[in-house]
C-alpha positions in Angstrom: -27.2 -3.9 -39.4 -28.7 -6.5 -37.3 -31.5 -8.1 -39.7 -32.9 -10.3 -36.6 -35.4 -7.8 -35.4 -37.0 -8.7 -31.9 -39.7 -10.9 -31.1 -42.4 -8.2 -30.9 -41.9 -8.4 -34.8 -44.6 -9.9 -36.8 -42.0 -12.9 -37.6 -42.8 -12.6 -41.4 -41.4 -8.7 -41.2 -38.5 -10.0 -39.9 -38.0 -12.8 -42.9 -38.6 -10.0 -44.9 -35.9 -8.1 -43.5 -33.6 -10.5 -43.9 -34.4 -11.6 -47.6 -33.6 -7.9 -47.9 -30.4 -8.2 -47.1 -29.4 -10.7 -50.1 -31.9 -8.3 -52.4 -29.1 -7.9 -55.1 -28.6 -12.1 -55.6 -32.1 -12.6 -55.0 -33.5 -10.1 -57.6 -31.2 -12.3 -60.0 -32.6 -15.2 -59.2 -36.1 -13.6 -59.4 -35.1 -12.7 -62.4 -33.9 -15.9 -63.7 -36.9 -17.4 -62.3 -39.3 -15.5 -64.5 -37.4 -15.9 -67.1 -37.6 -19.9 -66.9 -41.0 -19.5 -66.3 -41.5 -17.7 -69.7 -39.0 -20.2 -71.4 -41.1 -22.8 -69.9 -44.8 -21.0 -71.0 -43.4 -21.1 -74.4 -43.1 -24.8 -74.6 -46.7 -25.5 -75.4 -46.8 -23.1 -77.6 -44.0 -24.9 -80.0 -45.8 -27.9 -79.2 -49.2 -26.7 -80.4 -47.3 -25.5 -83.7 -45.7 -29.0 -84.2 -49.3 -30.5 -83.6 -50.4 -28.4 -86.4 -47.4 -28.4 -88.8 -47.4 -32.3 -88.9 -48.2 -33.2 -92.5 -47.9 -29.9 -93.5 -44.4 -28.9 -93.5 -40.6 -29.7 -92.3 -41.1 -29.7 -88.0 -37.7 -30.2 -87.3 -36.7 -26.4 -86.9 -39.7 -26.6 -84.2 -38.5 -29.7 -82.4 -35.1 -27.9 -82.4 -36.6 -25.0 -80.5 -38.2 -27.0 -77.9 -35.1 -28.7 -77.3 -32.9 -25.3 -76.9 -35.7 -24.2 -74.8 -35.5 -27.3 -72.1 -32.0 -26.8 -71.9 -31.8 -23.4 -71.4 -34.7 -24.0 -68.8 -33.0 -26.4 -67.2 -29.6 -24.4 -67.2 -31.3 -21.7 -65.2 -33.1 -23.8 -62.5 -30.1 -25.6 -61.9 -28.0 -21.7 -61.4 -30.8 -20.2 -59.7 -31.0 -23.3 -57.2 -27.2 -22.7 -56.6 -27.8 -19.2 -56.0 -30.8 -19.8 -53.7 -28.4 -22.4 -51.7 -25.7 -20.3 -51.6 -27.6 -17.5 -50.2 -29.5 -19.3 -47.8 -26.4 -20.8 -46.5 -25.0 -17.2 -46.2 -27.9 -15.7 -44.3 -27.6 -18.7 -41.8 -24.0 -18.0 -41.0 -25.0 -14.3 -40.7 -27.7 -15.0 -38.0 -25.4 -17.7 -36.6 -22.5 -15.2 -36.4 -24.7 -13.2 -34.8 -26.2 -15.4 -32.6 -23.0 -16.4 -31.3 -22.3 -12.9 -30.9 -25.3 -12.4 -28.2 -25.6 -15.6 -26.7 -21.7 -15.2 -25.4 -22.6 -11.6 -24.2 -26.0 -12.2 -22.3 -26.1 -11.1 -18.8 -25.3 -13.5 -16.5 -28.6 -13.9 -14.8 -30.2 -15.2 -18.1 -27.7 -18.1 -17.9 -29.3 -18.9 -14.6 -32.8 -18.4 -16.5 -32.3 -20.3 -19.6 -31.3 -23.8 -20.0 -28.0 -24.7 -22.3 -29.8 -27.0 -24.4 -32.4 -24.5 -25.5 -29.9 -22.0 -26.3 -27.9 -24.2 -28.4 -31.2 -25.9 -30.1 -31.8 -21.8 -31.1 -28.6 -21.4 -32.8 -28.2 -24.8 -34.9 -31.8 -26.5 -35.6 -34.1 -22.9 -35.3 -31.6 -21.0 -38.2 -31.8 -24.3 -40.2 -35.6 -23.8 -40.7 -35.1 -20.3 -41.6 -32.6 -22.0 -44.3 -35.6 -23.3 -46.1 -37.8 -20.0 -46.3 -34.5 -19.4 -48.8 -34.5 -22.5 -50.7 -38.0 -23.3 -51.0 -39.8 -19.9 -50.0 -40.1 -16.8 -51.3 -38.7 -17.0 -54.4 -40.0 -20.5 -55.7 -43.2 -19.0 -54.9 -42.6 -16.0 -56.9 -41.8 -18.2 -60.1 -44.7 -20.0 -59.4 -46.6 -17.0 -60.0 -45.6 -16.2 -62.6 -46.0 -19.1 -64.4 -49.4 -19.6 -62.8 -50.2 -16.2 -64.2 -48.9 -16.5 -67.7 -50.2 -19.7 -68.1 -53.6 -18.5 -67.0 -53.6 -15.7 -69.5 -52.7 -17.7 -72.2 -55.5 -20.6 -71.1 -58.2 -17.6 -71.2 -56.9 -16.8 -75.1 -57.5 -20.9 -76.2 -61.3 -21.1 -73.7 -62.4 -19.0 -71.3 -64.9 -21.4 -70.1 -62.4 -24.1 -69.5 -60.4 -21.8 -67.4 -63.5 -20.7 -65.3 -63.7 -24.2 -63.9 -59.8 -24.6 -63.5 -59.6 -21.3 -61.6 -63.0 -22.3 -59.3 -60.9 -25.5 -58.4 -58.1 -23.6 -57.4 -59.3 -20.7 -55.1 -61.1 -23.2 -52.8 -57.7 -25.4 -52.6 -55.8 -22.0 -52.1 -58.1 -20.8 -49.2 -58.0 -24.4 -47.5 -54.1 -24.0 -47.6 -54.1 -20.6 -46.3 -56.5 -21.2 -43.4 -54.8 -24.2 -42.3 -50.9 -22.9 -42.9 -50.7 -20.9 -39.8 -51.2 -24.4 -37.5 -48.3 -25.1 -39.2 -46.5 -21.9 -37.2 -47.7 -22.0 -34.0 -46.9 -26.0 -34.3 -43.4 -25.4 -35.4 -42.7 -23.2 -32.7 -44.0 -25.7 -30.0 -42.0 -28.2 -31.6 -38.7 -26.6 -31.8 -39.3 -25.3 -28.1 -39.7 -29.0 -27.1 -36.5 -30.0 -29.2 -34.8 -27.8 -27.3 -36.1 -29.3 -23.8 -35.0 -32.5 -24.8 -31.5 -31.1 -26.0 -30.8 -29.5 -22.5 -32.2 -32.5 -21.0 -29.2 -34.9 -23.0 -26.8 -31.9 -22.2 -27.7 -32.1 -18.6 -27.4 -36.1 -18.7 -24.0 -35.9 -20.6 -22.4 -34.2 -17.9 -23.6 -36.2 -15.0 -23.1 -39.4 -16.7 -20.7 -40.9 -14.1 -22.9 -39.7 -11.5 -26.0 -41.3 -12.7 -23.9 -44.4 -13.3 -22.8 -44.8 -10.1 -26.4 -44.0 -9.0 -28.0 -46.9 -11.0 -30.0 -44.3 -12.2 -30.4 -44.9 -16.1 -33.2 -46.3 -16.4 -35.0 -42.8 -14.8 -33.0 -40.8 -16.6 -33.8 -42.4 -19.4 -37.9 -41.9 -19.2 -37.1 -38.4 -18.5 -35.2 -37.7 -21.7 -38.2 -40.5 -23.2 -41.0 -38.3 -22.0 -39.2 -35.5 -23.6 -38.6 -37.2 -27.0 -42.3 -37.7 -26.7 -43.4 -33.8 -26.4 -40.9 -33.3 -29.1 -42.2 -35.9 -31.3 -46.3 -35.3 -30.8 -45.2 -31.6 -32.1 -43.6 -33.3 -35.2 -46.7 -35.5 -35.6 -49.0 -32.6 -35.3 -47.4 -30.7 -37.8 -46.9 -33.5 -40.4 -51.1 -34.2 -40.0 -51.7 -30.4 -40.9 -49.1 -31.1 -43.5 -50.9 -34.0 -45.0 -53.8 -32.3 -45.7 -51.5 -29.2 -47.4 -49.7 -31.2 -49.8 -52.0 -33.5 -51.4 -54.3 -30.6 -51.9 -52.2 -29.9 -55.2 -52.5 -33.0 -56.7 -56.8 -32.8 -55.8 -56.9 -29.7 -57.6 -54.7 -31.0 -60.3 -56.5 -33.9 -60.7 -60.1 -32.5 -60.4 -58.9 -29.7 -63.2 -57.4 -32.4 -65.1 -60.5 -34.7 -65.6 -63.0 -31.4 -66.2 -60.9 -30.3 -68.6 -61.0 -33.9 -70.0 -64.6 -34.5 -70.2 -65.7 -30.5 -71.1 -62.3 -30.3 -73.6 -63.3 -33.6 -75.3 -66.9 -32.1 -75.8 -65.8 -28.9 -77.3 -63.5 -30.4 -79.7 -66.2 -33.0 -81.2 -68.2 -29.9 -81.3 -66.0 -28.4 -83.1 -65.2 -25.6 -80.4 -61.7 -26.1 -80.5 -59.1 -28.4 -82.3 -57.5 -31.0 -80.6 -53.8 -28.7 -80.7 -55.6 -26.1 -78.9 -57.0 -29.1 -76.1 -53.1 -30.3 -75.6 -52.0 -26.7 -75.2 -54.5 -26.1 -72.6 -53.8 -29.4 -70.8 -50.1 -28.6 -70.9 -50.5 -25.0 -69.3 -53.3 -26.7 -66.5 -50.0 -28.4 -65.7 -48.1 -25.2 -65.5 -50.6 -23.7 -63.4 -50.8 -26.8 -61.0 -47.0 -27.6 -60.7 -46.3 -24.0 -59.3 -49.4 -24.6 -56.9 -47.6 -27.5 -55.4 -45.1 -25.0 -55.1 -46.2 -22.4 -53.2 -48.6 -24.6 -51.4 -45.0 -26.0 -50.1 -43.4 -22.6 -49.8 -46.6 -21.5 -48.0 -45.7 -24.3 -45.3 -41.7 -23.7 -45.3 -42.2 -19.6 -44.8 -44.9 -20.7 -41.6 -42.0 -23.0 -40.3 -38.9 -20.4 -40.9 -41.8 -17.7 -38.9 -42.1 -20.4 -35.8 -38.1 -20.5 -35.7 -37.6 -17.0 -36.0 -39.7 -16.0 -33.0 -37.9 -18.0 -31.5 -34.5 -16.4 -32.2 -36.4 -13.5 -31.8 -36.8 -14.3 -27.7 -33.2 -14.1 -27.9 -32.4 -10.7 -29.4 -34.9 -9.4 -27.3 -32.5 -10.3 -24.2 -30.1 -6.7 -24.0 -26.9 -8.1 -23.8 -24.3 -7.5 -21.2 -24.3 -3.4 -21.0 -20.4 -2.4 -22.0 -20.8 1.4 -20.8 -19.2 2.4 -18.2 -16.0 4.6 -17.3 -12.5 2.3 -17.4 -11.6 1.4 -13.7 -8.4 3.0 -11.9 -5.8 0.3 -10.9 -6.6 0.5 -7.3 -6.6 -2.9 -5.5 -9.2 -1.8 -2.9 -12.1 -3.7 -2.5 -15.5 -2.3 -0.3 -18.8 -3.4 0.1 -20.8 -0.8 1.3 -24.5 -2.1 2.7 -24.5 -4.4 -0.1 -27.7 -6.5 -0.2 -28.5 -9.2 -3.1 -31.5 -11.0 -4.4 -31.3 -13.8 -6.8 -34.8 -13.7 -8.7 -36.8 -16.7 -9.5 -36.0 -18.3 -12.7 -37.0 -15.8 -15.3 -37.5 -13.3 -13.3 -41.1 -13.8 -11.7 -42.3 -14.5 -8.6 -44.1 -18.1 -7.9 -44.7 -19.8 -4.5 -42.5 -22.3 -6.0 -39.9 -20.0 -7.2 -39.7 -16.9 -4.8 -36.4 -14.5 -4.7 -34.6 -15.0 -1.8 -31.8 -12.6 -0.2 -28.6 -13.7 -0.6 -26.6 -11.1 0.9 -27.8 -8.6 3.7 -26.5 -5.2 4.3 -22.7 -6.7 3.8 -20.0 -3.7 4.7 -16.5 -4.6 4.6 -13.4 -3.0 3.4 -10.6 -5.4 1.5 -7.7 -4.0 1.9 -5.0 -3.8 -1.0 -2.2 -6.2 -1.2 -3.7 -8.1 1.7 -4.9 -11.9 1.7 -8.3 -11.7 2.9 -10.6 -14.8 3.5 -14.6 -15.2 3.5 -16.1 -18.2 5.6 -19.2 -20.0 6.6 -21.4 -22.4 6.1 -22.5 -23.1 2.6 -25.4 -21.2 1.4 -23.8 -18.3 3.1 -23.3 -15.9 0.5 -19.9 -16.6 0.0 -19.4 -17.3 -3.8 -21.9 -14.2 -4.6 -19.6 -12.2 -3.0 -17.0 -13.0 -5.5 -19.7 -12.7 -8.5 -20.7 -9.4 -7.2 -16.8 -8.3 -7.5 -16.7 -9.6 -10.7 -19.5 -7.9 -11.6 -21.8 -10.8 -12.7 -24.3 -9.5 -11.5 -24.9 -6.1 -9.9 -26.2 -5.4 -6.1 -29.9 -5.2 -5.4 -28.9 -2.3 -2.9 -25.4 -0.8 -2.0 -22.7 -0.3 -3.6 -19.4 -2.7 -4.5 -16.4 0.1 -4.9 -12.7 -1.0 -6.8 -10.7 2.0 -4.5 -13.3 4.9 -4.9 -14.8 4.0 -7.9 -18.2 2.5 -7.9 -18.4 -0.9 -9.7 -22.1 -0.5 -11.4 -20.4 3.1 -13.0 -17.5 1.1 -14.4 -17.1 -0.8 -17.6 -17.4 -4.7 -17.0 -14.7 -5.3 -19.4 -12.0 -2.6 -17.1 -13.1 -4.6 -14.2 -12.3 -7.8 -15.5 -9.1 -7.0 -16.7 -7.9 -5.8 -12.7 -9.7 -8.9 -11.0 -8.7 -12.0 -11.7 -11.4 -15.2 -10.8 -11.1 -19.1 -10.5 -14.3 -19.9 -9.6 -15.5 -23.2 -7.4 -15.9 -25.9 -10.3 -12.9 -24.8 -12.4 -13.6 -24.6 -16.0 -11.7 -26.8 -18.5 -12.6 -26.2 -22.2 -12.0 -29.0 -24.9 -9.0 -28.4 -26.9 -4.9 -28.1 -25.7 -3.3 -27.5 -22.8 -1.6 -24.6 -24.4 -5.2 -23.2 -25.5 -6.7 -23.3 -21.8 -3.5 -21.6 -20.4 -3.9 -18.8 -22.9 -7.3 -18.1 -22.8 -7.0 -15.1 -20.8 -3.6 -14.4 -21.9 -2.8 -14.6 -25.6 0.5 -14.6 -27.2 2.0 -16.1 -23.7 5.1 -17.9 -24.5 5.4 -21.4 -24.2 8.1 -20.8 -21.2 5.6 -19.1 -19.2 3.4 -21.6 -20.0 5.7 -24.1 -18.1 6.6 -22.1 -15.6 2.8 -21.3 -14.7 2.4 -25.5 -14.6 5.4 -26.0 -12.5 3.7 -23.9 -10.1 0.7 -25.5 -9.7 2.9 -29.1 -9.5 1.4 -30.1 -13.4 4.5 -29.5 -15.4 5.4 -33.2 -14.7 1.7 -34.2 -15.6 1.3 -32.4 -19.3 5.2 -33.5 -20.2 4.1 -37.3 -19.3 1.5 -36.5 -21.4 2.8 -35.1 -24.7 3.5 -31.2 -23.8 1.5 -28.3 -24.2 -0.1 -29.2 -27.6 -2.1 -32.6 -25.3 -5.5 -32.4 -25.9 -8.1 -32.0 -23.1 -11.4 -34.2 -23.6 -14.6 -32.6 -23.2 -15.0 -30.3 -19.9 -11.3 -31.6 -19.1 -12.5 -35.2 -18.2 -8.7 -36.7 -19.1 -7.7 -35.0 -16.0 -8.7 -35.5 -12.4 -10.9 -32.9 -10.2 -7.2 -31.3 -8.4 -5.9 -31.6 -12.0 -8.6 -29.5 -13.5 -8.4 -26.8 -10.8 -4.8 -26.7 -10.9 -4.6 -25.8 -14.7 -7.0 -23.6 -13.6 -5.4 -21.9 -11.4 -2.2 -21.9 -13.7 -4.0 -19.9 -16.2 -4.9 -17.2 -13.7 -1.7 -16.7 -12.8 -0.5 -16.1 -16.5 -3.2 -13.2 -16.5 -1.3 -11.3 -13.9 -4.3 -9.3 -12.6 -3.2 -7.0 -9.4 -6.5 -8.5 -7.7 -7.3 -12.3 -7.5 -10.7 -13.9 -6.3 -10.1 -17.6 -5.8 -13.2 -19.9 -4.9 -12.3 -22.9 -3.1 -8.9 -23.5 -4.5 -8.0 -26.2 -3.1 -11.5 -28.1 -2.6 -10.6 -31.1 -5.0 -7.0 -31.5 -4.6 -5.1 -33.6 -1.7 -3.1 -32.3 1.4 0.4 -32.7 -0.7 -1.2 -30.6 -4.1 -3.0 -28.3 -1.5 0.3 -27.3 0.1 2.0 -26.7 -3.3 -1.0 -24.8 -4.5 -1.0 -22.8 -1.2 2.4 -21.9 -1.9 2.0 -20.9 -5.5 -0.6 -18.4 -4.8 0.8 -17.1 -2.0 4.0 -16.4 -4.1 1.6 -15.1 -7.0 0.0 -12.9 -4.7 2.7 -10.8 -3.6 1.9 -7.5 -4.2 -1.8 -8.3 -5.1 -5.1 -8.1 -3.3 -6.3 -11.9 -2.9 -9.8 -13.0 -1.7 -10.3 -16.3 -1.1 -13.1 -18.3 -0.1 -12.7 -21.4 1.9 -14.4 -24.0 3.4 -11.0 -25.2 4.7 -10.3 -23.3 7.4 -6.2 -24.1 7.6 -5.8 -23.1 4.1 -6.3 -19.4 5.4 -5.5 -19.3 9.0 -2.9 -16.8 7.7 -4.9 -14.5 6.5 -4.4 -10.9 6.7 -8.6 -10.4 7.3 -11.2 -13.3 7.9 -14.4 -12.5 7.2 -17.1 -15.0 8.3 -20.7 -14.8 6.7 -24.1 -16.4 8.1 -27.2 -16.3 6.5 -26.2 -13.5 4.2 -25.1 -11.3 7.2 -21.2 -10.9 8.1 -21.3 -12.1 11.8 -17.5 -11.1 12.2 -14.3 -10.1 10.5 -10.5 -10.3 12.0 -7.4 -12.7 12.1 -8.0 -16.5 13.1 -6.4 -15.7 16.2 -9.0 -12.6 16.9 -11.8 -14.9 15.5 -11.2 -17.7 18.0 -12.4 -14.8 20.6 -14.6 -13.0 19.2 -16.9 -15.0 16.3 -18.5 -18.5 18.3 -19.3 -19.4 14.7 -16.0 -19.6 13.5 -14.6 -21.2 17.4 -17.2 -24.0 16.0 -16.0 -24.2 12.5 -12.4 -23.8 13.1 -13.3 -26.7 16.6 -15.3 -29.5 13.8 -11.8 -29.0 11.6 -9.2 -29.5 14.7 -8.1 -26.0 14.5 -8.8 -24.9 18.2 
């Protein structure tokens, strides 16, 4: 069951629900709590008896018993503080795991929507607040009640009055606490939403470092990611002033009890009121009922914080992931767009004069033949790449329909679609880890002889043997090799996936004219037999294609052979002219 309910519930619902799901550990250490709590009431008691017994009789069977009861106390705070840990760690990994889960399986557009940082800020420092609600929440305070309450019932057996006073101190410092605690909330959530600015900010910085180097540029980025810290930190500040005021308010009301109970105790026993054991055993259990407050007063603030981060997480499971329904799609290598039009919306999906959806594609009808090379073309911004997306079903069309043979891509499952299309999109994607690891990633259980033989066609198998093999590790995003190196092991990897289509974006944008010719060749012989799309900026990579289809503005303003094109398309005559192709 997925305990992280969506935003729209009251966040403290949600804690509950989660606290549920640990109720068999956590009713032990409820249990263990209340029973400290009663070892601990009893203290005084024992202490008011050897008060009394001194002179009278033996008191070392008494002292005895306080002793056994400390250490039995403090046995069972130290377990139930294990258990609290351990539990709170384990409901973290359960919302992380699930986490994970839907971050990796969001649709597309909310990538475009949603900043890295953020996302990543939401699964590590968001679930560590909701740690705390475990380790100093619920349960602390419950303990604290207790005691509070059984030290309160055994103050109003010794003097009522003297408990009328310590209780009046106490409900006003209670109500200031609660009034004040939900700042504390709606601060936290401010303050992680600005954590996670600045993290997306660094992430964004991280991965253009060379560029702003070479741009000089460090000192702007650098206010930036300043001004950010800033936002981030003002949060922090505001919620450490509404702390301040939370926090001491224990020690006021223990201090204010404490010097009543003084003065009006001292009174009462030179009137004779009480004795002077009873006065101790009410000034021990005032401490038993203002230790807990400081407690709760602090669970009171933790619990407001874990809220703030969960409505947070929250905003994520709201997001549907990815929708897996579908029917499985036929192995037909037939590609149509019929009267596809696409509109990429504004960044989270409203409309601003800043931010307005613009079409992308425009009534686009083609058909792709099977075991064909077919090229798109034309001027960036074109439509070109979201052609390929749509294919891949990244995102769906706004109108018309993409069909795999006859089959409808919206009415097929995204995971059957993926398995028959194979994609190496523009900026070819490099994770952190070994060359083995990246070559598999879409093909597990490859052997390492395939593995080579994938390198040697993309020219790399001299590369990664240089190196130290398949097990070389690749730095961050693949920054140990070069742009053409990067897109070559890219393109290695798709050909280990052995999909009968193949969508290849820019192939051969970052490599030279020696690696492009070898890379030409290699998908040329992986494509025998497949359907391959290929879009290209470079027009003498594709001049053999089967089909060229040239876009403009979202519109296709032509499709035929480079021969036919040089006739018929005077956008592609100028293209192909600017390149020295006609």
């Amino acid at each position: 069951m997925d305990t992280m309910i969506p935003s729209t519930t009251p966040p403290f619902r949600t804690l509950l629900a989660m606290l549920a799901n640990h109720k068999g550990i956590l009713t032990v250490a409820v249990i263990m709590s209340l029973v400290g709590s009663g070892l601990g009431l009893a203290q005084p008691m024992v202490i008011n008896q050897i008060i009394s017994t001194i002179g009278e009789g033996p008191v070392s069977p008494l002292v005895w018993l306080l002793v056994g009861l400390l250490l039995v106390s403090s046995v069972l705070s130290a377990s139930r503080s294990y258990l609290l840990t351990r539990t709170a760690e384990t409901a973290v990994l359960s919302t992380r795991h699930r986490l994970i889960s839907r971050l990796l399986r969001l649709p597309v557009p909310e990538y475009d929507r949603h900043r890295t940082g953020d996302l990543v800020t939401r699964l590590g420092s968001d679930t560590t607040l909701v740690r705390a609600a475990f380790t100093g929440g619920l349960v602390d305070a419950i303990g604290g009640v207790a005691t509070m309450a059984g030290a309160i019932v055994l103050m109003a057996l010794i003097d009522v009055f003297m408990l009328g006073i310590v209780l009046g101190v106490v409900a006003v410092t209670l109500f200031a606490v609660v009034s004040t605690s939900a700042l504390i909330q709606r601060y936290t959530k401010k303050a992680q939403e600005a954590v996670g600015d600045l993290g997306a900010g660094m992430d964004r910085a991280l991965v253009a470092v060379r560029t702003i180097r070479a741009a000089g540029a460090q000192d702007q980025v650098e206010l930036s990611l300043r001004a950010d810290a800033d936002a981030a930190w003002f949060q922090g500040v505001r919620i450490a002033r509404v702390a301040a005021l939370i926090f001491p308010a224990a020690g006021l009301a223990m201090q204010g009890s404490f010097l009543a109970v003084l003065g009006i105790g001292g009174a009462r026993v030179a009137a004779g009121t009480i004795s002077v054991a009873d006065l101790v055993t009410f000034v021990l259990y005032l401490f038993m009922v203002s230790m807990p407050l400081g407690s709760i007063f602090g669970a009171v603030t933790t619990i407001r914080q874990a809220m703030g981060a969960i409505e947070r997480i929250g905003q994520i499971f709201d997001i549907e992931p990815e929708s897996t329904g579908g029917s499985p799609a036929a192995p037909s290598h037939s590609i149509t767009f019929d009267n596809v039009s696409f509109v990429y919306a504004g960044r989270d999906g409203e409309e601003s004069e800043e931010n307005e959806p613009h079409p992308v594609l425009i009534d686009v009808s083609v058909d792709i033949r099977p075991g064909e090379k077919t090229a798109i073309v034309g001027p960036s911004g074109a439509g070109k790449s979201t052609m390929l997306a749509l294919i891949e079903r990244f995102y769906d069309p706004t109108a018309g329909r993409v069909l795999l043979g006859d089959q409808d891509t919206a009415e097929l499952t995204r995971s059957s679609v993926r398995e028959i299309v194979g994609y190496v999109e523009q900026e070819a994607a490099v994770l952190a880890g070994t060359v083995r690891e990246n070559l598999t990633l879409g093909a597990p259980g490859t052997t390492d002889d395939r593995c080579w033989w994938a390198l040697d066609q993309v020219n790399l198998r001299e590369r990664m043997e240089e190196a130290g093999g398949l097990d070389t590790v690749l730095g961050d995003r693949g920054m140990t090799l070069s742009g053409g190196q990067r897109q070559r092991l890219a393109l290695a990897r798709m050909l280990l996936m052995e999909t009968p289509i193949l969508l290849l974006d820019e192939p051969t944008s970052a490599v030279d004219s020696q690696n492009e010719q070898l890379i030409l060749d290699a998908i040329d012989a992986s494509a025998e037999g497949r359907t391959l799309v290929v879009v290209a900026h470079r027009l003498s990579t594709v001049t053999d294609a089967d089909q060229i289809i040239v876009l403009d503005n979202g519109r296709i303003e032509a499709t035929g052979t480079h021969s036919e094109l040089l006739q018929l398309s005077p956008l592609y005559r100028n293209l192909a002219s600017r390149q020295l192709l006609a």
